[in-house]
C-alpha positions, 0 to 999 in steps of 0.5 A: 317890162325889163330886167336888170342887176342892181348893187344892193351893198358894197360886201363883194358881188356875190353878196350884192348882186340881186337879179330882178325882173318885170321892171317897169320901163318909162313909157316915151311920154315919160322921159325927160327932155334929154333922156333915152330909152335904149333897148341894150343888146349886150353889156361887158364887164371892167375890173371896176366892176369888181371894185365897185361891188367891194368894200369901198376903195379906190371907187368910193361908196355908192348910194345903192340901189345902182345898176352896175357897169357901164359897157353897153351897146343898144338901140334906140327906142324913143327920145325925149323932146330936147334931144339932138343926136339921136332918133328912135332906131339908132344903134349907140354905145355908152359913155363912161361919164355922162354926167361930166360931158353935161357939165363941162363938154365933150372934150372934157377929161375926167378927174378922180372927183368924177369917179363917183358919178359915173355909170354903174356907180353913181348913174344907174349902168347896163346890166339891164335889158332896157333903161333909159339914158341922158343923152350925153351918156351915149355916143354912135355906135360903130355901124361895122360892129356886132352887138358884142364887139361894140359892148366892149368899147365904153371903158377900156377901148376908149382907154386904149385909144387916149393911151396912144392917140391922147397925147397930141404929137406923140401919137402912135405910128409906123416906127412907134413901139409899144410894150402891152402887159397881159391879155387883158381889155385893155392890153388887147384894145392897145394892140389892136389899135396900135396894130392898125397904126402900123405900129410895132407891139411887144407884149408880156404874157404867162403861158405860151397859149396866150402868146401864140394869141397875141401873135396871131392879133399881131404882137410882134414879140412876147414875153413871159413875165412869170418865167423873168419876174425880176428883169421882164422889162429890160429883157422886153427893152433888148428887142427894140431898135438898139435897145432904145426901150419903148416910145409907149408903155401902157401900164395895167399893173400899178405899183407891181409892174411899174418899175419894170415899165419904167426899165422898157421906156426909151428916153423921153418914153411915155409910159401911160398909168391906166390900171392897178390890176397887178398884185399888191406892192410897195408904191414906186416913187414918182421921184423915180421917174427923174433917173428914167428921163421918161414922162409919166402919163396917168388918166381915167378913160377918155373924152366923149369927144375922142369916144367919137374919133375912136368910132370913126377909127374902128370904122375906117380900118374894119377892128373887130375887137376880141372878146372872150371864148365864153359868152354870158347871157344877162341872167348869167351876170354873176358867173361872169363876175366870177370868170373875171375876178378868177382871170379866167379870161381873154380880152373882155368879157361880154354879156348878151342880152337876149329879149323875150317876146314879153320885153319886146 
């Protein structure tokens, strides 16, 4: 038997979480030719996670009963007949969109049609002790990574990876600035990778703790946006060579911190739209982008192809992403929604999923 959150509405998580137990989980007979049964170890939560449970946005409407979020990292329990990848015993992670890998390959890049039918939203997520997977819905876990560390990866680290390896000859680099904005999974994902890159990483922050933290991961200058909230990146631009701007811009913030990405990008600059977490604001034009001679680069997460390549990274240069200080068990997943939606957190939020002796 299992355990697991499902959405029961779309009325706000505190409304639509409901927790179960003694869930039945398929026996390995029962499994579909490409479906795996994983025993999850850990989850993470995303800012989507929010949205999703919410009154229908940007995600769009689920067809509930789901079970929610898509960050997770377990082990293999049993296959079904067809399946080539994986064997019972394999340590995997899950992949945001299952579904779009089946259908158009493992290099295929989702658009906001997919949305809808990713995990946790229109496939049933981690938040759950055991469930069964497609195939296409798991990749390899790092083998140098912990349960924790390895949760985090699904959505924002692949994120990450896309935002500075996704673009083909522009990858980051010695020589590459990068400007991060605030301490969230995705800013931190960036300046770890981009730190093992061997690039340069400037990051904006709110208080002098989550600087000194920055520091310490290897941002090589702060800033303070709450103490510039009008010119944070044009002050951010000064600390490049000559005060060039920024070759890459990862925005987190939408519309409140675009016009302040589009001041720190250089000429011919990247600037990655990959979030919407900021304050509501007016929308920023595209027209705008033509008087920053920059490109303007937004995508949804990444291929199940460079899920892989960010695997074999991780492995190769020993990143250990940074979770959290405080670490919630499955039971506990709605006091992490709450941490989340009240910002109280550094980098990701993880879930444990602890197995009593009546799970195993």
């Amino acid at each position: 038997m299992a355990r697991q959150w499902i959405l029961s509405n779309q009325d706000g998580f505190e409304t639509a979480l409901e927790y179960q137990q003694n869930v039945r989980v398929p026996l390995a007979n029962e499994l579909g030719p490409n479906e795996v049964l994983v025993k999850i170890h850990a989850a993470s939560l995303n800012y989507r996670e929010l949205v999703i449970a919410g009154p229908v946005g940007i995600n769009g409407p689920i067809t509930p009963p789901i079970v929610p979020a898509c960050d997770g990292a377990g082990i293999v329990e049993a296959v079904g007949k067809s399946v080539q990848e994986f064997r019972p015993g394999d340590r995997v992670v899950m992949h945001l969109a299952p579904l779009l890998a089946e259908t158009s390959g493992d290099d295929a890049f989702a658009s906001v049609a997919d949305v809808p039918r990713m995990l946790g939203q229109g496939t049933d997520g981690t938040l759950r002790s055991k469930g069964v997977f497609s195939e296409k819905a798991l990749v390899h876990a790092p083998a140098s990574l912990d349960w924790l560390p390895a949760a985090t990866l699904t959505c924002t680290w692949l994120t990450a990876w896309n935002a500075l390896f996704g673009l083909k000859t522009r990858e980051a680099g010695p020589g590459t600035w990068v400007l991060v904005q605030g301490t969230g999974g995705v800013s931190i994902a960036v300046l770890q990778l981009a730190v093992a890159a061997g690039a340069t990483v400037v990051a904006t922050t709110s208080t002098q703790d989550k600087a000194d933290r920055l520091k310490k991961l290897g941002a090589t200058h702060t800033i303070n946006y709450r103490s510039d909230p009008e010119d944070w990146g044009q002050k951010a631009r000064q600390l490049t060579p000559e005060g060039r701007g920024f070759d890459i811009v990862v925005d987190v913030g939408g519309n409140q911190t675009l016009p302040q990405s589009l001041a720190a990008v250089r000429v011919d600059g990247i600037v990655t739209v990959v979030g919407g977490v900021g304050e509501s604001a007016n929308a920023v034009p595209l027209f705008s982008v033509l008087f920053h001679a920059c490109m303007v680069r937004g995508f949804l997460g990444g291929s199940r192809s460079q899920f892989q390549e960010l695997v074999r990274y991780i492995d190769a240069n020993g990143i250990v992403p940074v979770v959290d200080d405080v670490v919630f068990e499955l039971s506990e997943a709605k006091d992490a929604y709450r941490r989340l939606k009240e910002k109280k957190h550094f980098s990701k939020i993880v879930i444990r999923v602890d197995h009593p002796d009546s799970e195993i």
